[in-house]
TORTIMAR-634256 format. One record per residue (C-alpha): residue number from 0; residue in three letters; x, y, z. Coordinates in pm, whole numbers, plus 50000, padded with zeros to 5 digits. Example, Ala and Ser with C-alpha at 12.3 -4.5 7.8 and 13.67 -1.06 7.14 Angstrom:
 seq type     x     y     z
   0  ala 51230 49550 50780
   1  ser 51367 49894 50714
This chain:
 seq type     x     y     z
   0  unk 50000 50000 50000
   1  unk 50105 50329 49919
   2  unk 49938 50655 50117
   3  unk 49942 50977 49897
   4  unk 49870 51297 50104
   5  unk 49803 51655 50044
   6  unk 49681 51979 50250
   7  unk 49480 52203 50048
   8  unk 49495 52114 49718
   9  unk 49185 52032 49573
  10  unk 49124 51685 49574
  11  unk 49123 51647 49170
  12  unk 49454 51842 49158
  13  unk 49631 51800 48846
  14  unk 49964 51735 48957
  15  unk 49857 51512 49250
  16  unk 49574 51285 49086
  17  unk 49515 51316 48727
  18  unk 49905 51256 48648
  19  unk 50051 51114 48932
  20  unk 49804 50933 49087
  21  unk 49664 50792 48767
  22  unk 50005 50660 48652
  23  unk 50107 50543 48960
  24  unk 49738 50295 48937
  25  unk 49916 50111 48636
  26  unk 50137 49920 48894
  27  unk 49806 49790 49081
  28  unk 49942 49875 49410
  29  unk 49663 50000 49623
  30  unk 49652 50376 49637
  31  unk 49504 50554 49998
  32  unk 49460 50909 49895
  33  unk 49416 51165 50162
  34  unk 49266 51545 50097
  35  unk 49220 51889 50309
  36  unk 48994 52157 50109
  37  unk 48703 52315 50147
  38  unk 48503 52101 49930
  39  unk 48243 51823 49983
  40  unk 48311 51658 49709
  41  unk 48512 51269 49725
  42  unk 48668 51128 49403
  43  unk 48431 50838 49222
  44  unk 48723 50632 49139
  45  unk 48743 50251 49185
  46  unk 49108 50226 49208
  47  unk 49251 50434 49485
  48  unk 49067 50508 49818
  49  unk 48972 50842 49869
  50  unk 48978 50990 50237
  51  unk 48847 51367 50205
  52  unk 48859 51569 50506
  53  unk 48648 51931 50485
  54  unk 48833 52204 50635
  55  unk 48527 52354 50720
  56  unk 48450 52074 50926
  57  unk 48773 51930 51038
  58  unk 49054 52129 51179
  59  unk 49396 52090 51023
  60  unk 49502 51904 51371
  61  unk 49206 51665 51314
  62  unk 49295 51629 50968
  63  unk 49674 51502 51039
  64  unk 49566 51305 51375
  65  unk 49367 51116 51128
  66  unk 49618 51057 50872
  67  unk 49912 50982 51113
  68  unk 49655 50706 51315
  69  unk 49566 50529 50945
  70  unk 49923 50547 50856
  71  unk 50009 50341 51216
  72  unk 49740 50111 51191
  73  unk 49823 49986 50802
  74  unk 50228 50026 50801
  75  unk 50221 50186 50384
  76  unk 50495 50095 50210
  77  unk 50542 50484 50097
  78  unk 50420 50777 50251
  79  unk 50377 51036 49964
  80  unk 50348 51432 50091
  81  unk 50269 51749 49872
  82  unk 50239 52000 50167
  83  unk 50500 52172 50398
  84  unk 50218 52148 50670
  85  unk 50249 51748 50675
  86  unk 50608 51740 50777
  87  unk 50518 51682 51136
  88  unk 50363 51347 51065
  89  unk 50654 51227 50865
  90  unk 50854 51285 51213
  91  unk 50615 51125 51416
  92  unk 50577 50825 51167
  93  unk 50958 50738 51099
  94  unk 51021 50775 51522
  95  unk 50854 50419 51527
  96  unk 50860 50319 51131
  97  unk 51187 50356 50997
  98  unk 51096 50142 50731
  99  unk 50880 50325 50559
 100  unk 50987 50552 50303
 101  unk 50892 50930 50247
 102  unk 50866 51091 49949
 103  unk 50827 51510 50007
 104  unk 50681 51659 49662
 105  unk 50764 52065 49631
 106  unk 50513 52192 49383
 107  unk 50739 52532 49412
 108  unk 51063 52679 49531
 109  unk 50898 52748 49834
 110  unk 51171 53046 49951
 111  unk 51103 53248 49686
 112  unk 50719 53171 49740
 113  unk 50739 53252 50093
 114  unk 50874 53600 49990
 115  unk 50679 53712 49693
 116  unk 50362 53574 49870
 117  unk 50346 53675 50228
 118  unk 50130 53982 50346
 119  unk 50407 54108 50561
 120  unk 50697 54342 50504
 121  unk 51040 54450 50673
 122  unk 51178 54246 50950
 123  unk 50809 54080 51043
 124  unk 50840 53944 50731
 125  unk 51198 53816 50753
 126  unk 51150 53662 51061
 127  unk 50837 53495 51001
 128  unk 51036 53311 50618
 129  unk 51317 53236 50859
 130  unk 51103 53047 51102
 131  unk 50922 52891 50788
 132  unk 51239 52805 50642
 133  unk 51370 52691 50958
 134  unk 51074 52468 50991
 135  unk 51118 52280 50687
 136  unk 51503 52224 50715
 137  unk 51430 52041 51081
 138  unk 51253 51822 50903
 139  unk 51388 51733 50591
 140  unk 51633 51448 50780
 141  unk 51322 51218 50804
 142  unk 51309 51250 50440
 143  unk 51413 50946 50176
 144  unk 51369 51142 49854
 145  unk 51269 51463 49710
 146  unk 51031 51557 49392
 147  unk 51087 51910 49245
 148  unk 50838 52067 48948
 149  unk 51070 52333 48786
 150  unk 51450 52323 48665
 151  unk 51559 52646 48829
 152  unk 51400 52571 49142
 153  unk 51658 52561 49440
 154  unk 51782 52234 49434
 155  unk 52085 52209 49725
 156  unk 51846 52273 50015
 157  unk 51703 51895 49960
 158  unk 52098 51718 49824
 159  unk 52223 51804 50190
 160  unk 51917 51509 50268
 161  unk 51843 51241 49995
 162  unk 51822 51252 49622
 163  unk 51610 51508 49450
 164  unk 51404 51438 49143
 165  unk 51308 51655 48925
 166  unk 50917 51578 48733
 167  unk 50784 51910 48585
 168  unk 50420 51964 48529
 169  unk 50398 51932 48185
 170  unk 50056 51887 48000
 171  unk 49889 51534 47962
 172  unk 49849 51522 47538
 173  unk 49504 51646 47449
 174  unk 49363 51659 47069
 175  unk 49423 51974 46959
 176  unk 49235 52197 46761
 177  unk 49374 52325 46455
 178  unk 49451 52696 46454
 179  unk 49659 52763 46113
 180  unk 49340 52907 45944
 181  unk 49281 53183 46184
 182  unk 49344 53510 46021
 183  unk 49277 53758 46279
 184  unk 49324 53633 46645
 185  unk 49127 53885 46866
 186  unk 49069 53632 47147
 187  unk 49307 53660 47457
 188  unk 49347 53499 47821
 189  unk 49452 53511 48085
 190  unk 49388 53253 48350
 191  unk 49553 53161 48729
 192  unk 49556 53352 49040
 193  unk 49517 53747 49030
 194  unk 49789 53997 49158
 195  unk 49947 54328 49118
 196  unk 50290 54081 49094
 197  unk 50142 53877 48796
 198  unk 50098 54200 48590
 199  unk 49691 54192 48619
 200  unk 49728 54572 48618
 201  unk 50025 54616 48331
 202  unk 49761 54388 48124
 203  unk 49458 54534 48143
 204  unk 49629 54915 48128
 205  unk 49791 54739 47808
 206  unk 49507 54611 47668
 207  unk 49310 54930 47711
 208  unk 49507 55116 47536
 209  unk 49545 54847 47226
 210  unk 49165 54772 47180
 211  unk 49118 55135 47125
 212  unk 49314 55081 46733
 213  unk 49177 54700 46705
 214  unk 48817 54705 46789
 215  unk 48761 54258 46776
 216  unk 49009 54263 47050
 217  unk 48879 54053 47324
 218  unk 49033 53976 47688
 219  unk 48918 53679 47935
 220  unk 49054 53733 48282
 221  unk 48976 53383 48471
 222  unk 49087 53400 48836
 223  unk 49062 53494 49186
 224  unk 49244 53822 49301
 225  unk 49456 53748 49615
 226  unk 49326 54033 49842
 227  unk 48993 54229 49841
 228  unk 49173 54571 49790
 229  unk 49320 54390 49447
 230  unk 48971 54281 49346
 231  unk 48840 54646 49355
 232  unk 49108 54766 49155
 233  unk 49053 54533 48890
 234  unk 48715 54588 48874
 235  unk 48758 54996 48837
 236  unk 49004 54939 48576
 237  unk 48764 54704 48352
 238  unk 48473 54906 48431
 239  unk 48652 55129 48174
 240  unk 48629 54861 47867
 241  unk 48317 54623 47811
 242  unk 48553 54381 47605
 243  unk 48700 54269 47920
 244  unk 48555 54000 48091
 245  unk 48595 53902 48467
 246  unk 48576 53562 48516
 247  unk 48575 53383 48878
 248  unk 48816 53022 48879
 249  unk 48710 52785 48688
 250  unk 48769 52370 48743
 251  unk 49062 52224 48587
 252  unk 48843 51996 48371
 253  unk 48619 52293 48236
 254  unk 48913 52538 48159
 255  unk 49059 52371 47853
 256  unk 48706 52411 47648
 257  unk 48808 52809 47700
 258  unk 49166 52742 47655
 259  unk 49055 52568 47291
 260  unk 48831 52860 47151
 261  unk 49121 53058 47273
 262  unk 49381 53251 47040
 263  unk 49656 53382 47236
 264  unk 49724 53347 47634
 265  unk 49944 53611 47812
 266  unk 50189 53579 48137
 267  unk 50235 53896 48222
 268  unk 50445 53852 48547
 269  unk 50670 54094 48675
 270  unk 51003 54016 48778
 271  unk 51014 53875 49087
 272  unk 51248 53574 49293
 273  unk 50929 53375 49240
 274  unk 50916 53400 48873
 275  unk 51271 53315 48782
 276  unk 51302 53005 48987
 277  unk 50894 52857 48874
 278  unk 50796 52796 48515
 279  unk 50404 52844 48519
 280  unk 50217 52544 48387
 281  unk 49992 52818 48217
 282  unk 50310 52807 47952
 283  unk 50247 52445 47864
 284  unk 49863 52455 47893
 285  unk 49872 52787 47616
 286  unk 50095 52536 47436
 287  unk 49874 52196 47403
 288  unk 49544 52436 47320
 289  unk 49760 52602 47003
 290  unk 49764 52978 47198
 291  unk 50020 53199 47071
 292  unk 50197 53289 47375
 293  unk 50306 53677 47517
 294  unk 50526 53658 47794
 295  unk 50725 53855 48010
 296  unk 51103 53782 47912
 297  unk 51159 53533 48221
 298  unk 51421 53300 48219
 299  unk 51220 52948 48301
 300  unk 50946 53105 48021
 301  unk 51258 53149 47759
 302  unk 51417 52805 47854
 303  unk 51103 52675 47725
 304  unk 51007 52823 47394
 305  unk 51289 53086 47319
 306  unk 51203 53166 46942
 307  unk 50816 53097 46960
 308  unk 50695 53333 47235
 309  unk 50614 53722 47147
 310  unk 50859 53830 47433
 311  unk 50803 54162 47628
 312  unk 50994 54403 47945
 313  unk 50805 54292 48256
 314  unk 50613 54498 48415
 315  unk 50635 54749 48073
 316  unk 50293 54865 47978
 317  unk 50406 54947 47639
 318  unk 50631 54635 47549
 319  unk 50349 54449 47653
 320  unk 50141 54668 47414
 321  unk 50410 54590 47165
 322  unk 50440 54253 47225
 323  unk 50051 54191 47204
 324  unk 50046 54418 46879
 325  unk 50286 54198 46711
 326  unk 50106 53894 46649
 327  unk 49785 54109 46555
 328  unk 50061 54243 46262
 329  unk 50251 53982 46219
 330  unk 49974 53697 46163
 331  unk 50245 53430 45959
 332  unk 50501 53471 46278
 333  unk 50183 53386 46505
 334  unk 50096 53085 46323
 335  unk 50432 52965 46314
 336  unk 50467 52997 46647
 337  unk 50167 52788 46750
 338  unk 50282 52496 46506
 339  unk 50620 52511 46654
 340  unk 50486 52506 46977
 341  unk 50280 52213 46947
 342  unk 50572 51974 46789
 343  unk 50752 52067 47149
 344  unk 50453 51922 47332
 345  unk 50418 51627 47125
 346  unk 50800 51572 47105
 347  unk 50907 51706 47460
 348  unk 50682 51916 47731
 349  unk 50428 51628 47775
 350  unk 50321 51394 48081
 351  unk 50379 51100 47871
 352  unk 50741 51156 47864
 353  unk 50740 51274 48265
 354  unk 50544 51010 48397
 355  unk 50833 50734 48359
 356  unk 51022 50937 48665
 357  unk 50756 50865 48896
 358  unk 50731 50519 48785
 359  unk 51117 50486 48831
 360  unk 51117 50676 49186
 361  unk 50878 50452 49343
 362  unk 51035 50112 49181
 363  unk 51346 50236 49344
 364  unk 51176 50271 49654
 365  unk 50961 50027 49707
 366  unk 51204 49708 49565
């Protein structure tokens, strides 16, 4: 038995169940699956066994009390976390299991997170990432092997403790629509969590200005602003121009139909810690649905896709301008880009290619 456990993802995560957890079912080891959110909702799937704990119900004490007592009473072969908060129980756990082996997943470079992230400043702040940081490092001894999702993610912190993998979140292949015929693409995205650090602002001051000379211009802004304040001053600034749409987050499953009808998807981030050492899986999602792309220039986004991305200053209203007005003139480049794109999925930036890591890690472990 393996025990897979997160701490406020939702329960159909992505990352956590529709690639790992459903390639980890083709080696028919059972799969215990434990989940802290706010929804009711319990995953109808035969071949794992879904524990859901509501946090509106539960506290997070509960929650891990739970978890840590199932883990003692069935003695998993793997213990599988995706959440700083769990560390505790993998201290408790290998105190009287030493046998069992713990896998820590890091969905992001957590110290750079930590700072871009917290809603403190000066030396609260720095205290309070120390004692974070501090936190995790006690720890990571209890540790047998580390998973990473980005390249330039800080990699060192874990080597000190056990080997670190490294499986990025690329997309699982999807059939993709055909976008070569489109002559005028007017329809733009964004989608992901809203912030003055993710450029919501430069965008929408951007895009204001550039649907004044191209009147089809159309922008879909799907998300969920990180503070009230932020909400409000999105709101004034669309208020000025009906082609902008305000959209609240949308399910994983449901986003890729919008994604599809789609005809270019912007990351508008500025430059920030967080953004140099994370490569958003917006990139990869833009890439599988045929988007052209507009980026900030960002080193994990240029890794990627150096010579297919219309590349702009971050946090520039007008190179974003520029960089948005460029495909609208330069419709040949755009479609280009989109084909070129797509071979990298198919050929490189898929799950198909990723999933064999996980596969590897936990035949390692578990034989």
């Amino acid at each position: 038995m393996i025990i897979i456990a997160s701490c406020g993802h939702h329960s159909d995560d992505e990352r956590i169940y529709y690639k790992q957890i459903n390639t980890l079912k083709k080696n028919s080891i059972p799969i215990n699956y434990f989940t802290y959110n706010k929804s009711n909702s319990e995953l109808d799937d035969k071949k794992i066994n879904h524990h859901h704990f509501n946090s509106n119900k539960y506290s997070q004490s509960q929650y891990k009390k739970e978890l840590l007592q199932f883990i003692q009473n069935n003695n998993p072969m793997v213990l599988h976390i995706h959440d700083l908060e769990l560390l505790p129980i993998v201290r408790k756990i290998k105190s009287h299991n030493k046998n069992i082996k713990i896998i820590y997943d890091i969905h992001e470079d957590l110290v750079s997170m930590w700072d871009a992230l917290s809603k403190y400043s000066g030396i609260s702040k720095q205290i309070i990432n120390t004692v974070l940081s501090k936190f995790e490092l006690y720890h990571l001894k209890y540790i047998d092997c580390f998973i990473i999702a980005n390249k330039f993610a800080e990699k060192k912190r874990y080597e000190n403790f056990g080997p670190v993998h490294l499986i990025q979140n690329f997309p699982i292949k999807n059939d993709i629509l055909d976008k070569t015929d489109i002559n005028a693409p007017y329809k733009l995205i964004y989608h992901g969590q809203l912030d003055y650090n993710r450029g919501i602002t430069t965008l929408i001051d951007a895009f204001n200005d550039l649907s004044l000379q191209y009147n089809q211009l159309e922008l879909k802004i799907i998300g969920k602003s990180r503070t009230r304040d932020f909400e409000k001053i999105v709101k004034t600034k669309i208020k000025k121009n009906g082609k902008i749409k305000l959209i609240a987050p949308i399910p994983h499953n449901n986003i890729w139909d919008i994604l599809f009808e789609s005809h270019i998807g912007i990351i508008p981030f500025h430059d920030m810690l967080i953004f140099e050492k994370n490569t958003p899986t917006k990139l990869f999602e833009f890439m599988t649905t045929n988007c052209g792309i507009i980026s900030s220039y960002l080193e994990p986004i240029y890794d990627v896709a150096p010579n297919s991305i219309s590349f702009s200053k971050a946090g520039d209203k007008n190179s974003l301008l520029n960089a948005m007005e460029f495909y609208l003139k330069n419709i040949d480049i755009y479609k280009k880009h989109i084909v070129h794109n797509k071979k990298l999925i198919d050929e490189k930036f898929n799950w198909d290619c990723e999933s064999k890591e996980i596969l590897n890690i936990y035949e390692h472990l578990i034989l």
